[in-house]
N, C-alpha and C positions, 0 to 999 in steps of 0.2 A: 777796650778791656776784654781779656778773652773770657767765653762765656765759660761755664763750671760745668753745665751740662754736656755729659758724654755723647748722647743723641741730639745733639743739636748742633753739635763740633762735629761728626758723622754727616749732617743733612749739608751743614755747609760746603763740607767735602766735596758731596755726590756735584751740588750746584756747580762747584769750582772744575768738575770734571765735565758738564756739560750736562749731567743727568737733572735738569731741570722742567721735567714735567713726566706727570704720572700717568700714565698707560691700565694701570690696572688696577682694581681694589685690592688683591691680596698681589702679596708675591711669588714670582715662581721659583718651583724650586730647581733650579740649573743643574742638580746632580742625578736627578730622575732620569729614568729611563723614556725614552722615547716613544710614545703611544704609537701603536702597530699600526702602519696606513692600508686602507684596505687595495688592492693588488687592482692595478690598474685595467679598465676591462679591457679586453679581449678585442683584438681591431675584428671589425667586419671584413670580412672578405670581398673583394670587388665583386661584384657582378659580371658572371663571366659573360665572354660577348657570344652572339648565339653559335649556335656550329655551323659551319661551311655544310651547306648541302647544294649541291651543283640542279641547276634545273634539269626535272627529267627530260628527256628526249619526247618530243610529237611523237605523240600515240600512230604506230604505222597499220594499215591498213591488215587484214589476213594475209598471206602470199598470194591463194588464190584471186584474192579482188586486187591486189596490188597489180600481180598479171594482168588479168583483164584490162585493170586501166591501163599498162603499159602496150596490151594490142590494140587499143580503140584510140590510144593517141599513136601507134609507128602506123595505122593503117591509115590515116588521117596526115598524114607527112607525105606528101608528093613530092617533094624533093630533098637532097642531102642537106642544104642547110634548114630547112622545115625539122626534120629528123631531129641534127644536133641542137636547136633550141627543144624539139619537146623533151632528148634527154637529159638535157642540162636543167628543166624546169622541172621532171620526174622526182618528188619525192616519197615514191614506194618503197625503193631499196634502201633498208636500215645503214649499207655500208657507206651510202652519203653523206651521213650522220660525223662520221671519224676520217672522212678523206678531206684531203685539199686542196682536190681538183676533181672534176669529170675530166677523164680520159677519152677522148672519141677518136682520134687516127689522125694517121699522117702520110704524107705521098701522094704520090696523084691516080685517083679516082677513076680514071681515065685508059688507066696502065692496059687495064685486064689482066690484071694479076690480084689475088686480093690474101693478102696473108695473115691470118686467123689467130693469136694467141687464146690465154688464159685470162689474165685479168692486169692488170697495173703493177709496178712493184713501187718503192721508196722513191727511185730517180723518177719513172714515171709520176708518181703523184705531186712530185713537187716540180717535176717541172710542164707537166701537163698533157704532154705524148707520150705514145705508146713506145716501148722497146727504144728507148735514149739509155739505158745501162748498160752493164756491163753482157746483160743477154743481148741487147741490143745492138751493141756494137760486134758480138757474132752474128747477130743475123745477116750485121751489112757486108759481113767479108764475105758469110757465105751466098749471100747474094752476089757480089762481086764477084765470087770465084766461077759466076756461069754468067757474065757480062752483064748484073741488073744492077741499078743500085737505086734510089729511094723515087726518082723522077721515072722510074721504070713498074712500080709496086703500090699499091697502096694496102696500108698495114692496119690494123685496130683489134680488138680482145672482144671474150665472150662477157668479159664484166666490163665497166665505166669507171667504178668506183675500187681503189685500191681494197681488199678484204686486210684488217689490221692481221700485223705480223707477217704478210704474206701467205697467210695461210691459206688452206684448199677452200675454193669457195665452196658453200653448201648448195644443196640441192635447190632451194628454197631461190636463195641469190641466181643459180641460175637459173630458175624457170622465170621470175620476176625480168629478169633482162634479155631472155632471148627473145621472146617479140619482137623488141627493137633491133636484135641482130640477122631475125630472117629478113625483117624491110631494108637492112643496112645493105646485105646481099642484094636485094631485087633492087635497089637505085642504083649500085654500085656498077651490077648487072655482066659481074666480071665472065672473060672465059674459062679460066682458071680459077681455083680455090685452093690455100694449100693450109691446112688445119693443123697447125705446130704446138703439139702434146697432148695428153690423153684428155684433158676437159675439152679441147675445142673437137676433139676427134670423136669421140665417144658421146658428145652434146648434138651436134649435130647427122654425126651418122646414126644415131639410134645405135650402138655397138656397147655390147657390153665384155669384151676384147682390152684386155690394156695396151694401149701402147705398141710396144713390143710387138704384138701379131698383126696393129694393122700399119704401121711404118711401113713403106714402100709399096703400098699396093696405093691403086685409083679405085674409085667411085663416081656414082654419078649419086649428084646431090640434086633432088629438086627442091624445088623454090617457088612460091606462090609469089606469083606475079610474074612469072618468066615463062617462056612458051618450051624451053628445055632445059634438062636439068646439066647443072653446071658441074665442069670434070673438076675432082677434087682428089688433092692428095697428103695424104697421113705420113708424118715425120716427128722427128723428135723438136720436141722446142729448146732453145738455144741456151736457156737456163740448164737443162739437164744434160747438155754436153758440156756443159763446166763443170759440172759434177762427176760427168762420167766422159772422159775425153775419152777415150776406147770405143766412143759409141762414132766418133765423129767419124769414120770407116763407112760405115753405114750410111750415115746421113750425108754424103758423097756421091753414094749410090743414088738415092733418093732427089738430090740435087741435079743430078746427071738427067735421071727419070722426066723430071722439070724441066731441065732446058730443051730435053728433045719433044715435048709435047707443046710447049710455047714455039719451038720453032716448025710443029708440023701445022700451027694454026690455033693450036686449043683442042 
């Protein structure tokens, strides 16, 4: 029999629809408005990772003490390869630091010729000798062109260590590495010297002349540890007639100069 109550025909409803268990004391009201959710916080930011700071570079010596240690180990080297380990083991000179090689020479020692640059370039430092570039590959024609070629020379720079950028080495870098370049002379003990551009010419002659005024003349160089001083000749280095071919006239003369003094003996 159907029941007469209105709310009881309602409850059996809800059951027959599954709404068979109650959830809450009162009811809610489904046409309300939606209570405001509070705004969800804020992400932390990661933790940033720390910064890249590259290790500083070994504290280097002053120049003047760097020097000294560089004359008290070349005067301590009796021989050419004694020399090339102490300057391969030399770390006074900051530009050791950015090269990726010691440069020390090439050719044979023996020649009595000894040919003098500036310091390493790009080709040089990567691949470990001296004058392998494109300066280098002048030197060997201009050597060729008065019958020398590398078994007749031996070649090496006032610096070891490429100066980054190729730039002019400072004062500093050279006085740090000539020590080892006047012992490099007395082992080497050549008759000839021929000093190619104004650092190697102006470093060792004591000249404060660019270039230009002392190209083609001789000097006499001495040398601690040799009983005379050795005949030496100022030219242009091979870099700087790529730059200025018009010079390479000159540097022909001065080539000439060379072969007649190698073949009057030295």
């Amino acid at each position: 029999m159907p029941t007469s109550n209105p709310l009881a025909g309602l409850l059996d409803w809800y059951v027959a629809m599954g709404a068979d268990e109650a959830i809450g004391a009162e009811a809610r009201n489904r046409l309300a408005p939606a209570p405001a959710r509070p705004p969800p916080p804020s992400p932390q930011p990661a933790e940033a990772p720390p910064a890249y700071r590259p290790s500083p570079p070994a504290a280097l010596a002053p120049p003047s003490d760097a020097a000294e240690s560089a004359r008290k180990l070349a005067a301590a080297a009796r021989t050419l390869p004694e020399l090339e380990a102490a300057i391969r083991a030399f770390e006074g000179c900051a530009l050791k630091q950015t090269a990726t090689n010691t440069v020390i020479a090439d050719g044979n020692p023996a020649s009595g010729l000894m040919v003098i640059g500036e310091a390493p370039g790009a080709d040089e430092d990567r691949v470990g000798k001296p004058f392998v570039g494109r300066a280098g590959q002048l030197l060997d024609r201009m050597l060729a062109a008065i019958g020398i070629d590398r078994s007749r020379a031996y070649i090496t720079n006032v610096l070891y260590w490429r100066p980054p950028g190729n730039r002019t080495p400072s004062t500093d870098e050279i006085a740090i590495c000539l020590p080892f370049l006047w012992r490099h002379i007395a082992l080497v003990n050549p008759r000839v010297v021929v000093l190619a551009g104004g650092t190697a010419a102006s470093t060792l002659l004591g000249r404060k002349e660019g270039i230009m005024r002392l190209r083609g003349r001789w000097f006499e160089l001495p040398v601690a540890g040799l009983e005379k001083p050795v005949a030496a000749l100022a030219t242009y280095h091979p870099s700087f007639l790529l730059r200025a071919p018009a010079r390479k006239s000159e540097a022909w003369i001065d080539l000439l100069s060379l072969k007649a003094k190698l073949e009057a003996g030295g």
